[in-house]
N, C-alpha and C positions, 0 to 999 in steps of 0.2 A: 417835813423831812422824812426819807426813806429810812425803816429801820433796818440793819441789817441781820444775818440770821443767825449770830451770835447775841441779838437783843433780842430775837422772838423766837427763838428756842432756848429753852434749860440748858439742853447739853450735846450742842450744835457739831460738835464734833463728830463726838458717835454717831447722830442720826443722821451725817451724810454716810460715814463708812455704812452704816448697817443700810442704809438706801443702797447703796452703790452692789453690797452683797445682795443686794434683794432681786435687786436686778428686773425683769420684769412678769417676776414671780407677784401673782396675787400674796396679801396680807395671809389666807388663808393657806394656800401653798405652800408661803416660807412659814409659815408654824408648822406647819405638817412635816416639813423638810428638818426645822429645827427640833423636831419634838418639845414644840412650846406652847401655850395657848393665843389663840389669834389676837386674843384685848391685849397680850402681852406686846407680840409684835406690833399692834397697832401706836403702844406708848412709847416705842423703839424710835418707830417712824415717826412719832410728832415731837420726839426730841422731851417730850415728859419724865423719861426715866431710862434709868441705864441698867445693866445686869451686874447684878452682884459676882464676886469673883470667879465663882463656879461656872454664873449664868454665860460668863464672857469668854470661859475656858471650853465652856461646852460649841460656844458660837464659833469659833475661831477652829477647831475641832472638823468641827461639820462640813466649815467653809472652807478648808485648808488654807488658811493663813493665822499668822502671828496673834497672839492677845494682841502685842506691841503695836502690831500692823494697825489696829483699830483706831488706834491715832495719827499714824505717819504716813501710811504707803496706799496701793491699789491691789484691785484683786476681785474675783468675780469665784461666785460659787457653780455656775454655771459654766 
């Protein structure tokens, strides 16, 4: 059986929204853009770990979209 990618991600959510802002910005560009560390972004992207309140206020900042957005809606930083 297929797992889906709420079973093989931690926290499936955000690592589509923060894909989706990532857009087709390298690992190392969107840190560079985020002013964040690339391992960081890389545990973004594999759905490992999410940004604590700051981390999520500063993403959302940067991207010009909502904290809230990072669960409901779309939106590109680009």
């Amino acid at each position: 059986m297929k797992r889906t990618d709420a079973e093989k991600y931690r926290f499936p959510i955000f690592r589509e929204r923060f894909r989706e802002l990532q857009g087709n910005m390298s690992n190392t560009e969107f840190a560079e853009f985020l002013d964040i560390s690339r391992q960081t972004v890389g545990f973004y992207c594999n759905g490992e770990r999410i940004p604590d309140a700051l981390g999520l206020k500063k993403i959302a900042e940067k991207c010009n979209v909502s904290a809230h957005w990072l669960k409901i809606g779309r939106a590109s930083c680009r």
